[in-house]
N, C-alpha and C positions, 0 to 999 in steps of 0.2 A: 078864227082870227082874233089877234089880241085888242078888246077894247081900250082907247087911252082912257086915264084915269083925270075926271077931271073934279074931284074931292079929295082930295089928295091925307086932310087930314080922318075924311071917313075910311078910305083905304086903309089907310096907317091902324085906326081903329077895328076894323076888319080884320085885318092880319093880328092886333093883336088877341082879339078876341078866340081869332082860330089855334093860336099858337095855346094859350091858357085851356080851352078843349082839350087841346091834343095832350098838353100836359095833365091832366085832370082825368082824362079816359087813359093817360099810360100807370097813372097811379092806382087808379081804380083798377086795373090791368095787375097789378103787379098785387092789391091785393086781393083777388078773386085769383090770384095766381096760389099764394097761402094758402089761402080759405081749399080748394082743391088739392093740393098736397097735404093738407092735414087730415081732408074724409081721407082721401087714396091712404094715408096710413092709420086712418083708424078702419076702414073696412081690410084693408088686408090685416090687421092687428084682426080684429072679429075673426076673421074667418082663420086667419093663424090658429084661435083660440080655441074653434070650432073641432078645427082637423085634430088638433093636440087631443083638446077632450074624448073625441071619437076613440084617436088611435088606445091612448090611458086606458076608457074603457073596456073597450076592446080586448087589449093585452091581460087588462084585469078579470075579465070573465072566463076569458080562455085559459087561463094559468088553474083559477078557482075550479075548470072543469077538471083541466088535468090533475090537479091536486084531488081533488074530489076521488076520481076516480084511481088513482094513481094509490092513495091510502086503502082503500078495500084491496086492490091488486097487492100492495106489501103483504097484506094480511093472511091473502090464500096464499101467495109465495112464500109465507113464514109457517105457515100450517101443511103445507107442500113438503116444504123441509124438514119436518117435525115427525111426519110420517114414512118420509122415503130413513130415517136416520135409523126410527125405530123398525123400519122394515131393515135394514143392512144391519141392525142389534142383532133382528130376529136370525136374520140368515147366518151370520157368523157363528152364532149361539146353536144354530142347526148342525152347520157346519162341525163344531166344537163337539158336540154329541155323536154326530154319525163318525166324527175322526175316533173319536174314545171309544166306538163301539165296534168300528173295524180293524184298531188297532190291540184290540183288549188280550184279545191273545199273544201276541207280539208281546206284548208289552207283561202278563202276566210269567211268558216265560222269559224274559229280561229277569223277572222282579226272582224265579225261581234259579237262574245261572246265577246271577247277585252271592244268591245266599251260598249255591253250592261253592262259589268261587272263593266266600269268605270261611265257610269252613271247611273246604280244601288247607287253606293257609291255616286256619288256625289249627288245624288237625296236624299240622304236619311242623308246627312250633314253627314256624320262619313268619315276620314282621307283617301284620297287614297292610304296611305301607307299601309291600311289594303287588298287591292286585291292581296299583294304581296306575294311570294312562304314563302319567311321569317316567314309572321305573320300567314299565315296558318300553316307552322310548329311550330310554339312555340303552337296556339292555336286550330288549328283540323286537325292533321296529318294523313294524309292518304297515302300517297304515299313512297317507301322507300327512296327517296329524304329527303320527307320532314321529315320521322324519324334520316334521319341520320346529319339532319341539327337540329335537336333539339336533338340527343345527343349529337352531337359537341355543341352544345351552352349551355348545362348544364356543360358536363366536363369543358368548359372554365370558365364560370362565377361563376364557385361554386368548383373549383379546380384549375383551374392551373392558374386563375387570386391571388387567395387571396394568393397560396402560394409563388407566384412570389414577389408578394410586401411583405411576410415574410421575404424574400432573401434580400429585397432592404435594411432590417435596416440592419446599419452598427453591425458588426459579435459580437462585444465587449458592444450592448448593447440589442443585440437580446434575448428573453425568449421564453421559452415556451407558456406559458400563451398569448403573444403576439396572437398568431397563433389562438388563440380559439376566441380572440376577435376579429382578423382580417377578420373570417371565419363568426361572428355572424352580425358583420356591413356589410360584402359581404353580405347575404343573408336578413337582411334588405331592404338595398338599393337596390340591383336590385329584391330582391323578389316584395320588397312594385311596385315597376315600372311596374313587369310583372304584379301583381294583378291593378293597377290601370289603365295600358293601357286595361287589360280585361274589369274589370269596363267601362270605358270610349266607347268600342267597343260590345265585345261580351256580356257582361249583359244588356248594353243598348240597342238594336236593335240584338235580336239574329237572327230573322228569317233573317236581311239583310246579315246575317254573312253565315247564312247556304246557303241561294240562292248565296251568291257568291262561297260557295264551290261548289253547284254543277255547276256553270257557270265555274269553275276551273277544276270540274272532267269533265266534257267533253271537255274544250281547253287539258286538260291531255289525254283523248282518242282517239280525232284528231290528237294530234302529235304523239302520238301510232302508229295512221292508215298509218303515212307520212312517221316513220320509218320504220317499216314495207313495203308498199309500194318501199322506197326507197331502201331497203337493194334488195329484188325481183329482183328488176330491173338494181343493180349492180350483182346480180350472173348471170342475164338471161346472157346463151351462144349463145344465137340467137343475130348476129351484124348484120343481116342482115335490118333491123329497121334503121341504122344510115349509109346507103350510103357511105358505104365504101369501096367500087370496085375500086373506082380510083386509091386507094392507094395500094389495094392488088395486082391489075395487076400492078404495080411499083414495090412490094416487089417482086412480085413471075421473073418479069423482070431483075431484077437487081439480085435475088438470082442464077437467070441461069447464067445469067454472070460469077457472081463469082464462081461458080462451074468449068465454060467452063476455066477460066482463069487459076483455080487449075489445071486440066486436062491438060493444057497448060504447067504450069510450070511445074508438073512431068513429063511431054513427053518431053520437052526439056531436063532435068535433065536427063533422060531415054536418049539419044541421045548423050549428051553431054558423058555420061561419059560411053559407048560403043563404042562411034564413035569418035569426036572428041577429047577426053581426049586422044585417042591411038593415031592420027594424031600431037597433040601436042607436044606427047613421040617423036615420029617419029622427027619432026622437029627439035630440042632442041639436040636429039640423032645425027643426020645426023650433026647438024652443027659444034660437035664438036669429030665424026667418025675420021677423020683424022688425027685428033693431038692423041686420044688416039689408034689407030692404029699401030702409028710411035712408041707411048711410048712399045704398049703391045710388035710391033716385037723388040725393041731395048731391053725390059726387057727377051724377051723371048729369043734373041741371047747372051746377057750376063749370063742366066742363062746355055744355054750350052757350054758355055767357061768354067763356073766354073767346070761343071760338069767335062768334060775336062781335065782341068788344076788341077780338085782332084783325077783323076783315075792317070795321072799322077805324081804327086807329090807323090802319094801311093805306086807306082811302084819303081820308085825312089829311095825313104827311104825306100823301102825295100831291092833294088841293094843295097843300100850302107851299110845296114845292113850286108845281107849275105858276098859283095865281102870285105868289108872293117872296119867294125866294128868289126869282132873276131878276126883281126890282130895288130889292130891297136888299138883298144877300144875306148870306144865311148866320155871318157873325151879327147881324140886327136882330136876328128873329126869336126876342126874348121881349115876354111882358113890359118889363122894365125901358128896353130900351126902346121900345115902340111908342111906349107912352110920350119919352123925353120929345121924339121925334117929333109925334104927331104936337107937342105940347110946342115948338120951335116954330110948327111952320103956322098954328094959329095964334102965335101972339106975334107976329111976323118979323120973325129973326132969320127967318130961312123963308127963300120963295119959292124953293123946289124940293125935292126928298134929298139930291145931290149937296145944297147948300147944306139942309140939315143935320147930314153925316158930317159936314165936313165942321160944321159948329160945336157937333155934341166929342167930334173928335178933338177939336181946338179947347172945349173947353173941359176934356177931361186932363190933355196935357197941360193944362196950365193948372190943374186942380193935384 
């Protein structure tokens, strides 16, 4: 139940004494309010600073391993290579020999039809340029070489010779007609040349012509036999022929290696970052334990001041609600104007709190 007031200007005094608290504990409120959001960002700044460092380090030692290890692995992978080249030298080189050696005969009766071939012709006065692939293709083609060397020497000399030199007269006095006679003097002239190198070779001395073709089909089916032979002996998967041991126990040496090394650096990697990556944390953590220690208990005692200092400041503005605000109302309820009041009704201008207000109102409007 409400006591009436019979001090009227100790009330006045009272309230405003509560009103100046209340103001005083919300300032003080607002800066323990500061004072806490600046630990909260310099402990989460700390511990930002914390993580960052770890993670840095961290990524710095682990990179350092792989590097580490990553450089010796270039090394046997460069000595790997070094040795598998000089083993594929060896083999080729092996190769190269056993072709030379299974081909030798082949190849020394090539080097014996040659000669017989050359001095057939020169035995017999008709041009050496006749044992060549050339004039056997123009004149007894047998092979698809030589057919397809005597269609290219037709298309050229009976087509895209004459109509190239068609091209060549200038555009403004070129004709038609040109073309028919360019085409009929091409086939004159190199016709008349083919018919009289025949003449000159193969009508006069045919049988020399035929004996050099067959002395030609067989240098043709000796090197038949060498490719052949040759091709053989690049598919055979047997290296064992070419004394290649030294090099494979090098390869197969140096690939354990580089395995063992692998194995290596995953186990250290495996190590590192079970074991010492948490010793790292550990370190890095420990060295800067005590400053954010200081910050969390100093954040965490200003947090219960405020707490604090809001249960009461609640309490508070609510005393001053209930005792003094439905007397007085709450546009009064300031330091200043509490003083005027209480200052009205003890120098006795006012006999009640009502006269009071209604003075200090009278005599703001006349001010």
């Amino acid at each position: 139940m409400t006591q009436p007031i019979t001090d009227l200007a100790a009330f006045l005094g009272e309230a405003r004494q509560a009103v100046e608290d209340l103001d005083r504990m919300e300032e003080e409120y607002d800066q323990l309010e500061m004072e806490e959001k600046q630990l909260k960002r310099q402990l989460d700044g700390e511990k930002k600073a914390v993580d960052n460092s770890i993670s840095q380090t961290v990524k710095k030692r682990r990179e350092e391993i792989h590097s580490s290890y990553d450089k010796q692995i270039g090394k046997e992978q460069e000595r790997l290579k070094k040795v598998k080249a000089k083993r594929e030298k060896a083999k080729n080189q092996g190769m190269k020999e056993r072709i030379g050696e299974e081909t030798a005969g082949l190849r020394e009766a090539n080097r014996q039809l040659e000669l017989k071939l050359k001095g057939l012709f020169q035995r017999e006065r008709l041009p050496l340029s006749c044992r060549r692939t050339w004039y056997y293709a123009l004149y007894m083609p047998r092979t698809l070489k030589e057919f397809l060397i005597l269609s290219a020497s037709i298309l050229f000399f009976f087509a895209a010779l004459p109509w190239g030199i068609h091209l060549l007269i200038p555009e403004d006095v070129r004709r038609s007609w040109m073309l028919i006679v360019i085409y009929l003097l091409d086939i004159l002239f190199f016709g008349g040349l083919y018919l009289a190198l025949a003449n000159r070779t193969k009508m006069k001395d045919p049988e020399t012509i035929r004996q050099g073709r067959q002395l030609r089909d067989a240098i043709h089916t000796n090197q038949k036999k060498i490719r052949r032979i040759t091709k053989s002996i690049r598919r055979d998967r047997n290296e064992s022929v070419y004394d290649l041991d030294q090099y494979d126990d090098q390869i197969t040496r140096i690939s354990q290696e580089l395995a063992d090394l692998t194995a290596k650096k995953q186990e250290a990697l495996n190590t590192f970052n079970t074991v010492t990556q948490t010793i790292i944390s550990d370190e890095i953590i420990s060295n800067s334990k005590d400053r954010i220690d200081q910050l969390d208990r100093d954040h965490t005692r200003t947090e219960g001041r405020l707490k604090e200092l809001e249960q009461k400041i609640k309490e508070l503005a609510l005393q001053i609600t209930d005792r003094y605000e439905s007397y007085i109302g709450k546009e009064f309820l300031q330091p200043d104007r509490l003083a005027e009041l209480a200052r009205l009704i003890r120098s006795g201008q006012a006999a009640n709190l009502s006269d009071a207000i209604a003075v200090y109102k009278e005599g703001k409007l006349r001010s």
